[in-house]
N, C-alpha and C positions, 0 to 999 in steps of 0.2 A: 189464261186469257190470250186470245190473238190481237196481236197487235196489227192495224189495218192502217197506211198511210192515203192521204188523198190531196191534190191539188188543187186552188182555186186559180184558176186561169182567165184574167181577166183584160179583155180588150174593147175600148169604146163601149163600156157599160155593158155591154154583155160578159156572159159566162159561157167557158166551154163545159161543157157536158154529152155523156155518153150516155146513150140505152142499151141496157146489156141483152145479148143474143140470144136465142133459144135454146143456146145449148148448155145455157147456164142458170143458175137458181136466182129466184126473184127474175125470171125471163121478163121482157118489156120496162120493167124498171130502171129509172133515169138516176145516173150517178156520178159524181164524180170521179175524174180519172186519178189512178191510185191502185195499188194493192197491199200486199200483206209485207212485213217485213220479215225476211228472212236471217237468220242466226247468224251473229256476229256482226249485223248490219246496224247502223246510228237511223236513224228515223227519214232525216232530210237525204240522208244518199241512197236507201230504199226508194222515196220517191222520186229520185234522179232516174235512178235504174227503171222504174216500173213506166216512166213516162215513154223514158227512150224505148222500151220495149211495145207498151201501146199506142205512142203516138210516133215516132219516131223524130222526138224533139230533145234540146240539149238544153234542160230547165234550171232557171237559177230560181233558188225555192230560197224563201223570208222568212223569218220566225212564225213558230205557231200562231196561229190565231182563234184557234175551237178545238176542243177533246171532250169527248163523252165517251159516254162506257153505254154499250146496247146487248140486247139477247135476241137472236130469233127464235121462236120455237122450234125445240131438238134439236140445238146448235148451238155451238160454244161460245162462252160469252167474247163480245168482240171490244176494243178498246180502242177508238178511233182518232186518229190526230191529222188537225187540216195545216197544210201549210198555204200564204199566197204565193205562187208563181211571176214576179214582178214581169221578169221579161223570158225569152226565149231564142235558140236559132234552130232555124230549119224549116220545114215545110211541115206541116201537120196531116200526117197518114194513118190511115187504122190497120192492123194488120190483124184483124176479124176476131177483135177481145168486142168487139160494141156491134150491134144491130145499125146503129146510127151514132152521127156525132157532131154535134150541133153547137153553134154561140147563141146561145138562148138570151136576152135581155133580163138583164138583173131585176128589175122592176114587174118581168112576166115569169120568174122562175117557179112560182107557186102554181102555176098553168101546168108544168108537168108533174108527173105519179113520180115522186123520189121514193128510194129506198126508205124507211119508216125511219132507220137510222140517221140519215140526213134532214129529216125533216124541220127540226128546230134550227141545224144551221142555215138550210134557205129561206124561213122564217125572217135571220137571225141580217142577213144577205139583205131579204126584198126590204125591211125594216130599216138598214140602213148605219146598223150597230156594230159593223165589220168596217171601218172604217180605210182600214191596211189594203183591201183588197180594189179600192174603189179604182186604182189608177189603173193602167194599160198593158199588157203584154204588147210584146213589139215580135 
């Protein structure tokens, strides 16, 4: 099973969120930023790293808050953990991992295509039963 890290990044009730590129699988689909953890790595310093690498931000990541286990077809199964991102430093840059990359309002996040495996956690978000994540990135 891969293990996949993901941030919620939340400022003035919006969420940050990425649409992934063309040059990647599930193209045009809306996701959290995040990726895979790599060997030897703890979960929350995986998402340290993958942030600074796509966003070019210095994230101070909070305990989990959501983990599911997903399959895509003909794809290894994936085991997903969210952390919230309370706060941040830096300027927020894409260095061309996303198509786009948006603070979408927590309240419209059901408006965009998420990955099928995020789905129940934006649900989970618009619902209002992530309670952790409601405060601000700075």
């Amino acid at each position: 099973m891969t293990l996949v890290v993901a941030g919620i990044i939340v400022r003035a009730c919006s969420v940050l969120v990425g649409r992934r590129s063309a040059r990647k699988s599930h193209a045009g689909k809306w996701e959290f930023p995040g990726g895979k953890v790599e060997a030897g790595e703890m979960p929350r310093e995986a998402l340290r790293r993958e942030l600074r690498e796509e966003l070019s931000i210095d994230a101070d990541v909070g305990e989990e808050v959501w983990r599911t286990n997903y399959r895509y077809p003909g794809r290894a199964p994936l085991e997903l953990v969210f952390f919230p991102v309370p706060s941040f430093r830096g300027e927020i840059g894409d260095h061309g991992h996303f198509a786009d990359v948006r603070w979408q309002p927590i309240d419209r996040l059901a408006e965009l295509d998420f990955l099928e495996a995020d789905r129940d956690l934006v649900a989970a978000l618009v619902a209002g039963r992530i309670p952790a994540v409601r405060g601000g990135a700075s």
